[in-house]
Every structure is written in C-alpha cells, then in structure tokens.
N, C-alpha and C positions, 0 to 999 in steps of 0.2 A: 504493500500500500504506500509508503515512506517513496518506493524510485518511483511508483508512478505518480505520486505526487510531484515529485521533483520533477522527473519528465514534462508533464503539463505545467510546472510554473515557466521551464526553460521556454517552452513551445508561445506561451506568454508570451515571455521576452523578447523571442523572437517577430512574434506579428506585432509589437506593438513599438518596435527600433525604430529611431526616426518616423513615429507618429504623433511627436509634440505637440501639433496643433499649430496653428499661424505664427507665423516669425518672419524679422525680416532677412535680405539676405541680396546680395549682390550678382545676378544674373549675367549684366555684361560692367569691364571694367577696362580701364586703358583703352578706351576707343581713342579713335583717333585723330574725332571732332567730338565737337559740344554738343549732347544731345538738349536740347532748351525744354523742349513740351512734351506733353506724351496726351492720346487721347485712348480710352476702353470705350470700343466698338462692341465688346462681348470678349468671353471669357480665352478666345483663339485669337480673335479681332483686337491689337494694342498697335499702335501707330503711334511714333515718336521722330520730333524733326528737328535739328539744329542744323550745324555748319562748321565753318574754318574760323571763323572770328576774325577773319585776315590772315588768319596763316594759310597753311599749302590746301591743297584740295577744294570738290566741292560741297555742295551742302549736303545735307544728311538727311533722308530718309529713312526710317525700318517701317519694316512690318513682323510682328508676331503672331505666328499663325496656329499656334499652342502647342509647336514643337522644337521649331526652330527660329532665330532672327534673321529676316531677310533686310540685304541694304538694296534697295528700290532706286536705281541710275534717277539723278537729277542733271542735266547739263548746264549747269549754273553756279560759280561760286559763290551767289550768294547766300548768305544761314539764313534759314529759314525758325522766325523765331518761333510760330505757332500755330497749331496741325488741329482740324477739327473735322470732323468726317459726322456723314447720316449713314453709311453704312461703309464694308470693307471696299466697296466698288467704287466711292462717293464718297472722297476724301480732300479736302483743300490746306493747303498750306500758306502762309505768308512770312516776307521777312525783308534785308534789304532790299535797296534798288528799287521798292514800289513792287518785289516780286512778289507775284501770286500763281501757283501751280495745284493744278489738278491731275488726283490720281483716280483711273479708271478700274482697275485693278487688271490694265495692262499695259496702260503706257502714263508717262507724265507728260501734261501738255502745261504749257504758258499761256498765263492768261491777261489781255490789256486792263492793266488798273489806270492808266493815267494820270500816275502819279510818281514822282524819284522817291520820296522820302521812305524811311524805312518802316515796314506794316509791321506792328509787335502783337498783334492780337484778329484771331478771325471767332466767328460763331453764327449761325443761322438758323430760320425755325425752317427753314426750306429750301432746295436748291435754289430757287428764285429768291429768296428773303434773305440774303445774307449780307453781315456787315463787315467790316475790316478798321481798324482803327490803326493809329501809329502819327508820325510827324517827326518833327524836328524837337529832339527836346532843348528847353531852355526857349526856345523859338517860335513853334508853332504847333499847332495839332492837324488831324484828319481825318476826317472821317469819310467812310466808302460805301458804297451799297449796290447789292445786285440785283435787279429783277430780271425779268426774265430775257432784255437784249443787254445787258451786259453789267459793268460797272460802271457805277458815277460819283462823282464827288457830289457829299451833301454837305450844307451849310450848317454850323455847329456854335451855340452861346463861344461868344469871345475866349479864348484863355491864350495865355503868354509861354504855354510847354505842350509837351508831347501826350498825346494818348498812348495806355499801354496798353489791357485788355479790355474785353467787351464780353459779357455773358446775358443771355435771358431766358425769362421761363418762356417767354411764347410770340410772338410778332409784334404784339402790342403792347411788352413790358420786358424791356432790354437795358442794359444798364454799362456804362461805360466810367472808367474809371484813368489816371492818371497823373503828371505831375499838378504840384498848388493845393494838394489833397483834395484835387476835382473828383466830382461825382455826378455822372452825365444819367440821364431818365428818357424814354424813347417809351411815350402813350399810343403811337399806330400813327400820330399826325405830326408830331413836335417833339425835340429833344430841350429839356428845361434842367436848368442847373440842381442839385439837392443837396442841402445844409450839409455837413460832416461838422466845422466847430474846428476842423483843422486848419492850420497856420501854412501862409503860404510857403513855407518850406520845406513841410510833407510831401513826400510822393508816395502813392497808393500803386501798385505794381501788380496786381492781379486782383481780378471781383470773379463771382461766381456762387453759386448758391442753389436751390432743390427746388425753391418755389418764391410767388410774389411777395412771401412775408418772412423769407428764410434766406436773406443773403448776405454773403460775406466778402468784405475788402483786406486787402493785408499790405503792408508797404515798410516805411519807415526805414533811416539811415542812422545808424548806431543806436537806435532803439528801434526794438520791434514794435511794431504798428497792427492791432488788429480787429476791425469794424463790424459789427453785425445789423443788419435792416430787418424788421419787423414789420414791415409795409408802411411803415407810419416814418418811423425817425431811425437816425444811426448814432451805434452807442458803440465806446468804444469795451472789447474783451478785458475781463481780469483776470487771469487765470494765471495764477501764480508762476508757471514755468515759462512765459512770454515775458518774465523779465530777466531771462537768461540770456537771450537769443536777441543778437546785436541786430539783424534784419531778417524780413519776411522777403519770399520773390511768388512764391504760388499757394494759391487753397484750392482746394476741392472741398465738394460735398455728396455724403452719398445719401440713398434713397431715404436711409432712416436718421439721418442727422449724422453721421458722422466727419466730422471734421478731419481731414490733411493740408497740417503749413506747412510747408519748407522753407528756406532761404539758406544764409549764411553760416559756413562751418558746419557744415552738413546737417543743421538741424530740420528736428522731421517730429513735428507736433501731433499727436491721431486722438480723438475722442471725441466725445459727445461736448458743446459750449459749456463753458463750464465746470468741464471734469478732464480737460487735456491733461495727457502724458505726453512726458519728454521722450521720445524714445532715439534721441539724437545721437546713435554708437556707431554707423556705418563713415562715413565720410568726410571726417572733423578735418582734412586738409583741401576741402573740395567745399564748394557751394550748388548746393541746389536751387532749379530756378522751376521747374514744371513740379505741378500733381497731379493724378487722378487717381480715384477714387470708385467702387462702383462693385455693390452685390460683395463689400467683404473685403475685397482684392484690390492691391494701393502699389500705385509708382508714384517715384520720383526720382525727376534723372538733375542733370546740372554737371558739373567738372570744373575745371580752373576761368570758367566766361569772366572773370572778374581783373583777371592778370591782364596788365599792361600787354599791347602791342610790343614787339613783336612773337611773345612767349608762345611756345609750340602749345599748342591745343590737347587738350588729353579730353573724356566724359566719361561719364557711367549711366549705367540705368542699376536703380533698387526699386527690391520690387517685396511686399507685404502680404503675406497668406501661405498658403501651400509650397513648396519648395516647384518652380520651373525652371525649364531647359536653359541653357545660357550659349548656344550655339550661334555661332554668326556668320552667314555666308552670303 
C-alpha cells in the first residue's frame, strides 16, 4: 500500500510540473528593432509593430499565430509606432513619415495619409471609421480619418504639441489623448476638449479603456501619471505602487477591469483600479512602451526606444499567462 502510495504521489508530480498557473515570462528577446505596440486579435491572433528608431533596418512587423512569431516584410524604414487590426486579415499600422500600412494577411500595402509628420496612435470602430493621430511634438498635432474613399485630415481644438494615442468604445465616443495633459472627446459630430486639472507640462502617452464610463490615461515624466474617466470626470489613480515607477508609456484594459501599465525600467503594473501589483521583474534595463490585455492573456513589449541616437536598437516582447512558443522566423 506504502509504494503505491508513493507511486501515485510521484505520478502527481509528474502531471502537475510546470502547471503553476499564469506567470510572466519573456517569449522573444534581443530582437533586433523596437517592438513599440502589440494588438490581441484572439488567443493565435497577437500583432506587434515597431522599427529601427534610426538605426539599421526596416520597420517591424510580427505576427503570432499560436505557434510560432512570424516577421511580416515591411518595405519601409520607417517604425511603425502603433498596430490595430478588426481581425488577422484586417490589420493597420502607423508611425513615421505620415506612414500608414495595411496588412491583408498577405501582403502589406501603403497607404496615402497626407500627411509627413509622425502617426503615434491608430484605432477604429470600422474599416471605414478609422482614426490616426500623431504631429509634431512640442509643435503641432493631427488628426486623421478614414471613411470609406480614403484619409483626410480633420480639424482638431487648438493645442501647441503632438497627439499620441487615440482609443474608443464605438464611433461616437473616441477619445484622444497627448502632450499639455490634452484630453481630446469625439461625440459622432465634434471633437471638444475634456478637463484632466493637469498642468501644461504633462504628457499623457497612451488612453484606452472597456467602455464609455471605464477609461484610462497614463503618461507622466519622472513621475508616473495615471487617469481614470467615469463618463463624467477624470480623476487621477492612487494606488500605492504608481509611486515607484518614474513613467507610464501604455495601458490596457480587459473585459473585466483588469488593468496593464507599462512604461519605464521595465515596469509592468496588472490589477483591478485600485488593487494594482507591481509585478515589475522582467526588464529593469529596458523600457516598455505597448500593452495589451485580453481574456487573461497580457503583453508588453518596449526595449532601449529611449536611448539617444545613434544607439543600436535591441526589443523584446513579454508576455502574461500560460507559458508560449518564442520562435521567430
């Protein structure tokens, strides 16, 4: 009775090795550009887009297709700072140059935005409905939009810097975010400024959020910065471990409130508002700049984007959940 006890605890042991449960864990590392964004299409479906930052090569596409990472030929040096797709077929990306590219899921085509300055932010309720934001910071903003013959530049309240991202829950409630601690609103007719109470020397660096009464800003330059909207007003987060962490660069949200910040020195915020863990152990020599979020399952990618010109570019992607493949071809 005693060995077949022992037998069945080993047998235990054995099926249950490496079934810890979610953790996080470093998939791809030493890439060769900066991966900036990543977007969760579905649990095969992850799409992630940077570039060169000025150094050698060109911009960076993957795709993860729940086995292995494919690099997706771009013909363009420029990085590509931010990747949003309606499905794996139906994917758009932006970044310098005024570039915007669309993947089919079989070729990348160029698309006329009309514009030099550099696009930092895309998101849509529909292939026709889509917006693109960026500018000149310190300089100017821009705002973009697609219907169904192309892109055009629309007319945006005054501001004296750049837009960075742009999220919404649905065509008539879109929300743009950027330097001056601007916070841009999009009702289906008109884009109207909305209070933050921040000082023009904030910059807010990525918005995003689940729904009209559930959204979140994050930004800040040696103090981290991080905003929440309630459909009414925006208040800023207190959550004790946001006064560790020198800068924010991205949030996510998933379906049930959970919260991912990234930013600076690899820090990687995850919880419910309110109840955030630090969980900042993967890449304290790197900074993250994308998250996403979605059904459980969290990236965030980033690398040296912060280092002076002409420093060689290195990125990673992490990634939160189940352990996956880290193959790159």
């Amino acid at each position: 009775m005693l060995a077949r006890a022992l037998v069945a605890a080993a047998v235990t042991i054995l099926l249950t090795a490496g079934c810890q449960g979610p953790s996080w864990s470093v998939p791809l590392d030493k890439l060769d550009r900066v991966p900036l964004s990543v977007w969760i299409g579905g649990p095969r479906d992850v799409f992630a887009s940077g570039g060169p930052l000025g150094s050698t090569g060109n911009a960076l596409l993957l795709h993860y297709d729940g086995a292995v990472w494919n690099q997706i030929p771009v013909a363009s040096p420029a990085t590509l700072w931010w990747v949003f797709g309606f499905s794996a077929t139906d994917v758009y990306a932006v970044g310098e140059q005024g570039t915007i590219v669309h993947w089919d899921g079989a070729t990348v085509s160029t698309m006329t935005s009309g514009v030099t300055s550099t696009l930092y932010g895309v998101w849509g309720a529909s292939p026709d409905d889509l917006w693109a934001v960026g500018g000149q910071p310190d300089v100017s903003g821009v705002l973009l939009h697609k219907d169904a013959s192309g892109w055009h530049t629309v007319a945006s309240p005054t501001m004296s810097g750049a837009y960075f991202k742009v999220w919404g829950s649905a065509s008539n409630d879109v929300f743009v975010c950027g330097q001056g601690g601007t916070i841009l609103h999009w009702d289906g007719e008109k884009w109207t400024s909305q209070p933050t109470g921040l000082p023009q020397s904030q910059t807010l660096f990525t918005i995003a959020g689940r729904a009209p009464n559930d959204v979140y800003a994050v930004g800040g330059l040696g103090t981290a910065l991080a905003l929440r909207y309630d459909g009414a007003t925006w208040s800023k987060l207190a959550d004790a471990p946001l006064a560790k962490v020198d800068s924010l660069a991205g949030v996510a949200v998933d379906s049930d409130g959970t919260l991912l910040l990234v930013g600076g020195n690899g820090a990687a915020l995850r919880g419910k508002a309110g109840a955030l863990v630090d969980e900042s152990r993967l890449a304290a020599t790197d900074d993250f700049h994308g998250a996403a979020i979605a059904a459980g399952q969290a990236f965030a990618v980033g690398g040296n984007y912060l280092a002076p010109a002409p420093a060689v570019r290195h990125g990673l992607v992490a990634h939160y959940g189940d352990s996956i493949p880290g193959m790159l071809r």
